[in-house]
C-alpha positions as CSV (number, residue, x, y, z in Angstrom):
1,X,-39.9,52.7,57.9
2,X,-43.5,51.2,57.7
3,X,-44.6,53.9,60.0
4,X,-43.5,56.4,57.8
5,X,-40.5,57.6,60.0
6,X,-37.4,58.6,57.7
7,X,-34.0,56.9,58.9
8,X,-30.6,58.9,58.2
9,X,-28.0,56.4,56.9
10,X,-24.6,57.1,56.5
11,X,-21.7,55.0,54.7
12,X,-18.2,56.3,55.4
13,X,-15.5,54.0,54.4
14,X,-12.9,55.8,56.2
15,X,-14.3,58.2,58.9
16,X,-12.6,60.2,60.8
17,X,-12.0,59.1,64.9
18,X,-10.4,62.2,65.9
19,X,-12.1,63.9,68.8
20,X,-9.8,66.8,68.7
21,X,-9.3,69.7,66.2
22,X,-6.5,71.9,65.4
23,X,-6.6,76.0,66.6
24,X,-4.4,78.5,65.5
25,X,-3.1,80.0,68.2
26,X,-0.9,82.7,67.0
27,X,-0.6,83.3,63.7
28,X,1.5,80.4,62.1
29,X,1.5,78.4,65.1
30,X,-1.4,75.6,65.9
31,X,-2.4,73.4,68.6
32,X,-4.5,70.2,68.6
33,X,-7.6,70.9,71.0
34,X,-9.9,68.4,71.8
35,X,-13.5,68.7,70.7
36,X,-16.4,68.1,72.8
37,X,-18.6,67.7,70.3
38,X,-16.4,65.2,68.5
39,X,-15.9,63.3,71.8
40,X,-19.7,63.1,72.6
41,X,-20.1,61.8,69.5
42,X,-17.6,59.3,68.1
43,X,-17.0,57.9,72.1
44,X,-20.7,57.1,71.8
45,X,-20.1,55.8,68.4
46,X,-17.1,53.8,68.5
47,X,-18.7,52.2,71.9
48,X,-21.9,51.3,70.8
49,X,-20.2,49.9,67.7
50,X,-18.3,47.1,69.8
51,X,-21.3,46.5,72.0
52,X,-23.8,45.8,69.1
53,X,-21.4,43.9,67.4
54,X,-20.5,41.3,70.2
55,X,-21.6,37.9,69.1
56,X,-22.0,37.1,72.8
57,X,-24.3,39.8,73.9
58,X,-27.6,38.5,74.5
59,X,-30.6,40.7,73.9
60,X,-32.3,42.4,76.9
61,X,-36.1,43.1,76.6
62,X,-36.5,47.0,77.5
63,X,-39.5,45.7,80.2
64,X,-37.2,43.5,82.0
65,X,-37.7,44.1,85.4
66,X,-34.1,44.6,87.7
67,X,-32.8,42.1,90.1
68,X,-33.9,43.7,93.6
69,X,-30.9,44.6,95.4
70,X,-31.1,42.0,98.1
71,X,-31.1,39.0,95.4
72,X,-28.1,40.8,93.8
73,X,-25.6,41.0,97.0
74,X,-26.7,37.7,97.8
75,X,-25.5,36.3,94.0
76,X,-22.5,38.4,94.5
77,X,-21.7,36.8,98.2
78,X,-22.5,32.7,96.7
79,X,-20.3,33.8,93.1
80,X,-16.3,33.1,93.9
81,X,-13.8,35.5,92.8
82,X,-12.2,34.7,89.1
83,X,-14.7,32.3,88.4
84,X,-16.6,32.2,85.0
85,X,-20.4,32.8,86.2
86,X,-18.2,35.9,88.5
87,X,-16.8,37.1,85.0
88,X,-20.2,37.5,83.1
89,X,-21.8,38.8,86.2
90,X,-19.5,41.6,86.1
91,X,-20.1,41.9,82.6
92,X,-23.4,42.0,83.0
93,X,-23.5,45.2,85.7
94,X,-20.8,46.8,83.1
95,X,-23.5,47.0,80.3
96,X,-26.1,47.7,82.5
97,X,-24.1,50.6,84.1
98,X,-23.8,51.9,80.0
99,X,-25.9,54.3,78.7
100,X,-28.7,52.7,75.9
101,X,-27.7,51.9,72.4
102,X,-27.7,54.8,70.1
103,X,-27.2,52.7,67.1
104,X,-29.5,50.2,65.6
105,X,-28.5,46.9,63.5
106,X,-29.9,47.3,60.0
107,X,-28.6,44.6,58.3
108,X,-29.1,41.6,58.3
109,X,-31.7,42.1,60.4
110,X,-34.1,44.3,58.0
111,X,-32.5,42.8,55.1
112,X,-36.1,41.2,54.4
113,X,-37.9,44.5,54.9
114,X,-35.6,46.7,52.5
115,X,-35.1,44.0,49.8
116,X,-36.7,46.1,47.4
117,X,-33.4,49.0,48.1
118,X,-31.0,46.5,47.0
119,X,-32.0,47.3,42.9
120,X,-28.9,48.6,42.2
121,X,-26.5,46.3,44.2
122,X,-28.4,43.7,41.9
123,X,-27.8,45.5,39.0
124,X,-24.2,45.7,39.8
125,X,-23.6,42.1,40.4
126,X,-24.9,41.5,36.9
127,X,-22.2,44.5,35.6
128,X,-19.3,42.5,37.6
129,X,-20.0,39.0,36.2
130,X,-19.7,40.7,32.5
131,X,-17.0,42.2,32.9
132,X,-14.4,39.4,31.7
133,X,-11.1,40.7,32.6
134,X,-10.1,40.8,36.2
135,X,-9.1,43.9,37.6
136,X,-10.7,46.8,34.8
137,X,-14.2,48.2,35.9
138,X,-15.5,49.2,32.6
139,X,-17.5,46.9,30.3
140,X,-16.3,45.8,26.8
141,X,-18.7,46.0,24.2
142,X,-18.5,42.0,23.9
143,X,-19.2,41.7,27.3
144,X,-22.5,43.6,27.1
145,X,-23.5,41.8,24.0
146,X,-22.5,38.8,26.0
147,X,-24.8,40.2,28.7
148,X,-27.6,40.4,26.1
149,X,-27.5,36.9,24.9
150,X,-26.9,34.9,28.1
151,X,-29.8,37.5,29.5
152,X,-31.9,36.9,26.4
153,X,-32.7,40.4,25.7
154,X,-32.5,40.1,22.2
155,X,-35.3,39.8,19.7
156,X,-36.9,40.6,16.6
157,X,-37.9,44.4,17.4
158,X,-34.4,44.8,19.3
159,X,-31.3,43.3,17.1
160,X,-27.8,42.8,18.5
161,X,-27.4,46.3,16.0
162,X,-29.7,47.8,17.9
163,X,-27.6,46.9,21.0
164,X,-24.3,48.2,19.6
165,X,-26.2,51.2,19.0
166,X,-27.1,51.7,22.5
167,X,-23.8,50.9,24.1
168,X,-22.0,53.7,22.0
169,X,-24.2,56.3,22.8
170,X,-24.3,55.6,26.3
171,X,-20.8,54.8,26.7
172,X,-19.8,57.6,24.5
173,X,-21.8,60.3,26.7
174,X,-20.1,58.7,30.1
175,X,-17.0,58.8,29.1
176,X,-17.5,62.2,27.9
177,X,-18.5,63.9,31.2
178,X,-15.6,61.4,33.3
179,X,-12.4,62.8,34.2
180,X,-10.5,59.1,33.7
181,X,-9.9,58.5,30.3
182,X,-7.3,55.8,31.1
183,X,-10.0,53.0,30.4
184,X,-12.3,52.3,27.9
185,X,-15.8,50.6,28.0
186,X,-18.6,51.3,29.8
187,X,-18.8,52.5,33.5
188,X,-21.7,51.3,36.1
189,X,-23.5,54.0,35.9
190,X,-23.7,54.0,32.2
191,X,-24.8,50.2,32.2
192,X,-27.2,51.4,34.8
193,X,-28.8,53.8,32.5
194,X,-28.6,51.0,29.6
195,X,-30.4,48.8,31.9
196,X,-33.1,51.5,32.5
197,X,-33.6,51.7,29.2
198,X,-33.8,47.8,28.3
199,X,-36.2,47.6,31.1
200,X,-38.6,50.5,29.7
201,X,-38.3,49.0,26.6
202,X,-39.0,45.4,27.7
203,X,-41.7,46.3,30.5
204,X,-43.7,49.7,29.0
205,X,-46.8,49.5,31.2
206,X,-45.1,49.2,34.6
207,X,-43.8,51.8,36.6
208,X,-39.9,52.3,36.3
209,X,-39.0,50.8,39.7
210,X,-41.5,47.5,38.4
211,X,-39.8,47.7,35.1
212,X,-36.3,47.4,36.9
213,X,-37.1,45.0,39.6
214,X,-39.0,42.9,36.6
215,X,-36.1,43.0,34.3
216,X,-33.4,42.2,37.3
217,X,-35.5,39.0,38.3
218,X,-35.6,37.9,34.1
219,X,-32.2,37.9,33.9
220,X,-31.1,36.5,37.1
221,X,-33.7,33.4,36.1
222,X,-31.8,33.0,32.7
223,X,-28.7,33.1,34.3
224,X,-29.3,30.7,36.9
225,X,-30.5,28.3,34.2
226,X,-27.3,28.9,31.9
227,X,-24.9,28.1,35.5
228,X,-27.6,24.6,36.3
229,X,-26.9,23.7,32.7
230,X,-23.0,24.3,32.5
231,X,-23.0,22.6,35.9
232,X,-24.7,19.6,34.5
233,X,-22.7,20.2,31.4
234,X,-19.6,19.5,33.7
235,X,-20.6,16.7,35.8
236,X,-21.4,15.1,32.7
237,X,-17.8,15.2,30.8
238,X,-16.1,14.2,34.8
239,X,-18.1,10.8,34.6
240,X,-17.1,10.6,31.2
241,X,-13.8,10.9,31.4
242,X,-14.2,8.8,34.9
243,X,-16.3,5.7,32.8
244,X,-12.9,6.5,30.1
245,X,-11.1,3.4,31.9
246,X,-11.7,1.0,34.4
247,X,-8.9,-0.5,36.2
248,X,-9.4,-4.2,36.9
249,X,-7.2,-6.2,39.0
250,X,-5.3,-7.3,35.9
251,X,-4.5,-4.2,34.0
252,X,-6.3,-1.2,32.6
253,X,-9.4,-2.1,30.2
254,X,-11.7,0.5,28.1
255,X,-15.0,-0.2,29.0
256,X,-17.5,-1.0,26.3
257,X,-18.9,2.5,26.0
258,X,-16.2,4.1,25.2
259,X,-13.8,1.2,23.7
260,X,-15.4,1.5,19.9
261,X,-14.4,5.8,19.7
262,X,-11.1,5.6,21.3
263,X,-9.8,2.4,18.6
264,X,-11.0,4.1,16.0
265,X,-8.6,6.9,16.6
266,X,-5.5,4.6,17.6
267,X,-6.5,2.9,14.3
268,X,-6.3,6.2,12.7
269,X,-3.2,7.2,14.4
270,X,-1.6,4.2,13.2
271,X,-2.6,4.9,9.3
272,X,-1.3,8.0,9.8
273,X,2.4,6.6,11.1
274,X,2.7,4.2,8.3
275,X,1.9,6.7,5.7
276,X,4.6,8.5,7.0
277,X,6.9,5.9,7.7
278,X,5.8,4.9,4.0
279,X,7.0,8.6,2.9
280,X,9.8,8.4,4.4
């Protein structure tokens, strides 16, 4: 944190919520006994889970002060049973009767604060746009040349040879040390190293993490230019093909834009039937 206080996160995408283990009793024979430990733990964990993400819990300032007793019979003597404001009320002495949040929301709310962590997930949505065919997580050698020209990597000092080059050393060593061999190309990891080594290349003054966070922020700006200009690119052949024909009230007519293109090939498609006809 900005105060220098180290936070322990953990990502587990399929934790355990067992709060009991198993002892053997005698040998071959075992019994499920619960664990206080776990129980302590994953009660608190679970519970604090629901209550920090309910979208209708408001936030309570630590220094709010209590309602005095006095003020809270009275609300409870004017509120009538099963009504809404009785509902929250008791919701409200629920949570306060709950011990204090263990947990902490860390994103979105310190998304801001640890943008600069997020240099990898960066680096991996460039990895997943390149990688063409849906379903494989390896990278093709023409998607990473494709990454290198829509990026615009390439120049004089470093050819598209040069960039063969480095894809089949680094995807040669990866594969070598992986234990799938089922698909071919290059893994993350290896197109993260690749992109280390663009970025030292590209940015040799800076410090690594500059040289990353520079090169991630040149490519997502050419990229963004090459998906304004395909957009444009788009828009541009709908109202074409909209302005193609008009429809008037008596019939279809070719407007005068694109009348002269579109007789020239009916005139060339009609050549091309009497010449045959003529063959025949």
């Amino acid at each position: 944190m900005k105060n220098l206080k180290p936070v322990l996160l953990e990502v587990n995408a399929n934790p355990s919520m067992r709060i009991e283990h198993e002892q053997e009793l005698s040998p071959g024979v075992f019994e499920n006994v619960p664990s206080p430990v776990d129980e302590e733990i994953k009660v608190a964990v679970i519970r604090d889970t629901l209550r920090l993400m309910d979208p209708y819990k408001k936030k309570k300032k630590d220094n709010q002060s209590q309602l005095s007793e006095n003020a809270s019979d009275t609300k409870d003597e004017l509120l009538e049973p099963g009504s809404t404001d009785q509902l929250e009320h008791d919701s409200k002495n629920a949570e306060a009767s709950l011990p204090s949040l263990c947990l902490k929301q860390v994103f979105p709310k310190y998304a801001k604060q640890f943008s600069y962590l997020r240099l990898v997930d960066r680096m991996a949505a460039l990895f997943i746009r390149f990688l063409g065919v849906k379903g494989t997580m390896k990278l093709g050698p023409t998607g990473f040349r494709t990454f290198i020209r829509n990026c615009k990597l390439s120049n004089s000092n470093f050819s598209m040879a040069s960039v063969d080059i480095l894809y089949i050393d680094i995807t040669r060593r990866w594969n070598s040390m992986g234990l799938d061999q089922r698909e071919s190309g290059m893994c993350l990891q290896a197109f993260i190293e690749a992109f280390f080594c663009l970025a030292q290349r590209r940015y040799k003054s800076l410090p690594l993490h500059e040289q990353v966070a520079s090169l991630i922020d040149f490519c997502e700006y050419h990229l963004a230019i090459l998906d304004e200009k395909r957009l444009v690119c788009s828009r541009g052949i709908t109202e074409r093909r909209a302005a193609l024909v008009t429809c008037q009230p008596d019939g279809l007519h070719l407007t005068a834009a694109t009348h002269a293109p579109l007789l020239n090939r009916m005139t060339a498609a009609n050549k091309l039937t009497d010449y045959r006809n003529h063959r025949s």
